[in-house]
C-alpha positions as semicolon CSV with decimal commas, in nm:
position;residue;x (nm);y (nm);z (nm)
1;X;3,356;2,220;1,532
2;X;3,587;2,001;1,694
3;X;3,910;1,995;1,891
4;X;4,197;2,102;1,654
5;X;4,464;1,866;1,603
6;X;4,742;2,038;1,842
7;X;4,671;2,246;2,100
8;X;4,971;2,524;2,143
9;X;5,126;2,477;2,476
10;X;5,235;2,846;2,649
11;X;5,600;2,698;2,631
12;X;5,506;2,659;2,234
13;X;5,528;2,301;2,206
14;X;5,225;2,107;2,063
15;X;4,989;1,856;2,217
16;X;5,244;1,611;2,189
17;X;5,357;1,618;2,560
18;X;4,985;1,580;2,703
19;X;4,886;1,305;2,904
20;X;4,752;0,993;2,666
21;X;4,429;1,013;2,823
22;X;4,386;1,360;2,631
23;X;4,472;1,175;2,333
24;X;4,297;0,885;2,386
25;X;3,996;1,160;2,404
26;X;4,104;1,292;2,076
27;X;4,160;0,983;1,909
28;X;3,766;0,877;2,034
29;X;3,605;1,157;1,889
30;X;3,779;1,070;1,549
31;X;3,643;0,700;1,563
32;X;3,306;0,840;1,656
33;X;3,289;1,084;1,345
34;X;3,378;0,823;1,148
35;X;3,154;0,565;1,293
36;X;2,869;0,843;1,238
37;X;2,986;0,872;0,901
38;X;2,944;0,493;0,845
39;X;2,613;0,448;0,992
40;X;2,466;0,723;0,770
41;X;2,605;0,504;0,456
42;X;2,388;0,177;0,647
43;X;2,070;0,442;0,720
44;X;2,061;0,515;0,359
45;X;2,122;0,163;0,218
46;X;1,860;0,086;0,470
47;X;1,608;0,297;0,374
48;X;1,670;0,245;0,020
49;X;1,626;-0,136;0,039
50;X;1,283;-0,048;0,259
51;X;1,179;0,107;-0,005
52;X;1,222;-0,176;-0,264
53;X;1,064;-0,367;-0,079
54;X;0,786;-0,156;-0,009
55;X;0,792;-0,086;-0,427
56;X;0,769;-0,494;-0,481
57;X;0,549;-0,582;-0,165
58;X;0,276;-0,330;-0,367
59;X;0,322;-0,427;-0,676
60;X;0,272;-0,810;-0,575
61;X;-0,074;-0,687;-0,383
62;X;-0,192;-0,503;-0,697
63;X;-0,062;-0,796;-0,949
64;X;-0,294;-0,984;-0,734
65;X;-0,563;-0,763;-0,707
66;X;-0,567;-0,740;-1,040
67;X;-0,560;-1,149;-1,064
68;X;-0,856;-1,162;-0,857
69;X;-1,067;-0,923;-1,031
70;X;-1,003;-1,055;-1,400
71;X;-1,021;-1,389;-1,276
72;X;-1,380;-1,304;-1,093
73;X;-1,484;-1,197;-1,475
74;X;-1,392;-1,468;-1,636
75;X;-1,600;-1,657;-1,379
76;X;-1,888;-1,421;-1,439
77;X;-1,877;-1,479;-1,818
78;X;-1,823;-1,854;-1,807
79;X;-2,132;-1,884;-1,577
80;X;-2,354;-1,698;-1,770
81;X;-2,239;-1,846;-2,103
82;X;-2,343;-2,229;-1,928
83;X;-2,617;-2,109;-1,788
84;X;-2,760;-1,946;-2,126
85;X;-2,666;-2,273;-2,340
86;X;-2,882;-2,489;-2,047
87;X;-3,176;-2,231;-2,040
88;X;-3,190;-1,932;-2,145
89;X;-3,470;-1,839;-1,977
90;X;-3,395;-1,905;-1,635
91;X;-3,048;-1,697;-1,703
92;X;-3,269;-1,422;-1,843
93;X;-3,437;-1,428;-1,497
94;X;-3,184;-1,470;-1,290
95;X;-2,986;-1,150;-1,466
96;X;-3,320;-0,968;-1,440
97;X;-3,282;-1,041;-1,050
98;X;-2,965;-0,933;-1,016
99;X;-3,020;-0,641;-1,164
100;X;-3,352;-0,564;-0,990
101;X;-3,147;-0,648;-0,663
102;X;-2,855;-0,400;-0,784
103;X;-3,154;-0,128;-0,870
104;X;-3,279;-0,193;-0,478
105;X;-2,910;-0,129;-0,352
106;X;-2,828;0,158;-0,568
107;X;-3,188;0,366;-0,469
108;X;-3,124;0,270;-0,086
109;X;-2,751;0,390;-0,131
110;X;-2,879;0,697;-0,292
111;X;-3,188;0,775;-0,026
112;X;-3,006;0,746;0,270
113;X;-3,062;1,090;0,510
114;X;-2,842;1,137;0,788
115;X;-3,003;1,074;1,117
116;X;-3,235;0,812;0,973
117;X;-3,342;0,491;1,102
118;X;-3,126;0,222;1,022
119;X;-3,272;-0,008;0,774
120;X;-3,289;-0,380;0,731
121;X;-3,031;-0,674;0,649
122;X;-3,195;-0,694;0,316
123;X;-3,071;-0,306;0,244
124;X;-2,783;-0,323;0,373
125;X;-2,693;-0,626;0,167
126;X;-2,827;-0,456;-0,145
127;X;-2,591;-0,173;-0,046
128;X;-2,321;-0,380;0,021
129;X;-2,318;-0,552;-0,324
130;X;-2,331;-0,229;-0,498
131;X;-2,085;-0,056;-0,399
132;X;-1,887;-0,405;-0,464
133;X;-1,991;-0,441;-0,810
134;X;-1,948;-0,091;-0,884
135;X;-1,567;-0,075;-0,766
136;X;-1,515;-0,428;-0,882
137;X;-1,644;-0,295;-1,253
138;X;-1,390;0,044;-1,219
139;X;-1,083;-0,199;-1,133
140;X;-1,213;-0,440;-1,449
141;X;-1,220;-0,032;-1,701
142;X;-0,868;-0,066;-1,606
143;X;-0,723;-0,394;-1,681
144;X;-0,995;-0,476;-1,986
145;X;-0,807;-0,394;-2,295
146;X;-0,993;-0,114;-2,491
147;X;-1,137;-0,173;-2,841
């Protein structure tokens, strides 16, 4: 693999009589194995620490995620629980609304034919807030402690 350590000379003496720059040579390829050696140690511990931060960097995003979602509920419930002590029946509407709104977005979302005309702002929007809600309600299944 690499130059042995003496190097017979036809008189039989070793390397030892060879001009310094030959061992200088010698002496470089040791420091450069060793400083390969040594950098593969850093690569690793570099990669490693990558990787915890990579680890902590996602589980800050989902602990926030997660924040954001449950935190969006508890605005959802608080809402509706003022709005049904003020008046019931304009929550009742209102949820009705929603719903009918959700209903529009869903039967667009489900319609849809390739190649088809794009449809309005109004659709899209419908569209738009389904496929919110419904991934929005899939996160909440997985944080909302089960009965």
């Amino acid at each position: 693999m690499g130059m042995p350590h003496s190097v017979p000379d036809p008189g039989g003496r070793t390397n030892k009589g060879l001009p310094s720059r030959a061992r200088s040579a010698r002496q470089a390829q040791r420091a450069l194995r060793q400083q390969r050696r040594d950098s593969s140690d850093h690569g690793r511990r570099r990669r490693l620490a990558r990787r915890i931060g990579e680890l902590f960097g996602e589980f800050l995003a989902e602990a926030l995620l997660a924040s954001v979602a449950l935190a969006l509920f508890a605005g959802v419930l608080a809402a509706g629980a003022w709005g049904w002590q003020h008046s019931p029946a304009a929550t009742v509407v209102l949820v009705a609304g929603i719903a009918l709104f959700l209903a529009f977005g869903a039967h667009q979302l489900a319609t849809r034919r390739a190649g088809q005309r794009k449809r309005g702002r109004l659709a899209a929007a419908a569209v738009g807030t389904v496929i919110f809600v419904l991934i929005w309600a899939m996160y909440l299944v997985l944080y909302l402690p089960s009965p």
